[in-house]
C-alpha positions in Angstrom: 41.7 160.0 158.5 39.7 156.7 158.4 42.1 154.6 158.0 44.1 156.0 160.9 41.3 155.7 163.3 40.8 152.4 162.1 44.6 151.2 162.6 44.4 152.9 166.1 41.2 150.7 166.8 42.7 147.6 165.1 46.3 148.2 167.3 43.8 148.6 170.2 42.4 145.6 170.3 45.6 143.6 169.8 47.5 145.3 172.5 44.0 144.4 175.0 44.4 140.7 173.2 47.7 140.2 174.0 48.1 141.4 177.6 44.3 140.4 178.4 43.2 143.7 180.4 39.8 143.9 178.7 38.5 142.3 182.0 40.3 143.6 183.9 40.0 147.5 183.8 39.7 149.5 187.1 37.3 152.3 185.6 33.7 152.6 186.2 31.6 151.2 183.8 27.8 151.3 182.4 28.5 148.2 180.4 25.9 145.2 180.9 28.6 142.9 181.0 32.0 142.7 183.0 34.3 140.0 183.6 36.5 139.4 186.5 39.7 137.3 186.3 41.1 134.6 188.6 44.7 134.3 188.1 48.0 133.9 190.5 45.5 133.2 193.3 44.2 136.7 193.0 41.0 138.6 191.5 41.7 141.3 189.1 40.4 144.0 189.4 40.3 143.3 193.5 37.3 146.0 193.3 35.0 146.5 190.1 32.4 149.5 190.3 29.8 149.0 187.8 25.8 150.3 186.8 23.3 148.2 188.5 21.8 145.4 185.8 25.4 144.7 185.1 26.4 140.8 184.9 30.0 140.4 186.4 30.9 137.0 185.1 34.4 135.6 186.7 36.7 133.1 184.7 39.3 131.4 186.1 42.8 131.0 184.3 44.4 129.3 187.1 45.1 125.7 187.1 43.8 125.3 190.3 40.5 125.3 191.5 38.8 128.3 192.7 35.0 129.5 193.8 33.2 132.7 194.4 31.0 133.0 197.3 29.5 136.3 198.7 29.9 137.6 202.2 26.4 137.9 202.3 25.2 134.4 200.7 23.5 136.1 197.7 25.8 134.0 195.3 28.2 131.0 195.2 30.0 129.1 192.3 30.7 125.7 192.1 34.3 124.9 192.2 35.7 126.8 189.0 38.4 124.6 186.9 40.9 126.4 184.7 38.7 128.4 182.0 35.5 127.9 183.8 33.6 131.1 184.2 30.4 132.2 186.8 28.5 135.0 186.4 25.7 136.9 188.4 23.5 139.9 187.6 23.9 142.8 190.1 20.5 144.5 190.3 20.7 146.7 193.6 23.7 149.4 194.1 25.8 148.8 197.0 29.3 147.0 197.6 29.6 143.3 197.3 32.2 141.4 199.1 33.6 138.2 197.6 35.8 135.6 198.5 37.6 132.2 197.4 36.1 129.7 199.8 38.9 127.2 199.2 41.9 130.1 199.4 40.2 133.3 201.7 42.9 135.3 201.0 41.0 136.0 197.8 39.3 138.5 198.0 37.2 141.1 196.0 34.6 144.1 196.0 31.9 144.9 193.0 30.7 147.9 193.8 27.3 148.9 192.2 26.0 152.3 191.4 22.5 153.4 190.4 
């Protein structure tokens, strides 16, 4: 029984290496840590609901540059070169709107529950 929990666990975590969802998973999470992926000039997940105290940290796998600014001003990258990453700590619950300052029509939502 061990060991086929175990080879369920290990085939798991290849299948998440290999098509690289880990960040990118849709469901509500109470994790203190979630990542956000730039890639094809797109965020993924385009909405992320999470705890509040949660740190959302975005990586860019695009070759081009790309930032992440809030509608609301309460964060902004630098200019994020392939495999750079940014993160921020979302303390209050409520939906934050992002962006791409240098393409707009990136956009994204972390929504933060209590």
């Amino acid at each position: 029984m061990f060991t086929k929990i175990r080879n369920i666990v290990i085939a798991s975590s290849l299948l998440t290496a290999m098509t690289g969802t880990a960040g990118v998973l849709h469901a509500q999470s109470g994790a203190a840590q979630q990542t956000i992926t730039l890639k094809d000039f797109k965020f993924a997940p385009v909405s992320l609901t999470v705890s509040a105290g949660t740190t959302v940290t975005w990586k860019n796998l695009d070759e081009e540059p790309h930032t992440v600014v809030s509608d609301r001003g309460l964060f902004r990258s630098d200019a994020l070169d392939q495999n750079d990453s940014f993160a921020f700590k979302f303390d209050e619950p409520g939906e934050y709107r992002f962006i791409c300052s240098i393409h707009p029509q990136m956009r994204g939502t972390v929504v933060v529950t209590k």
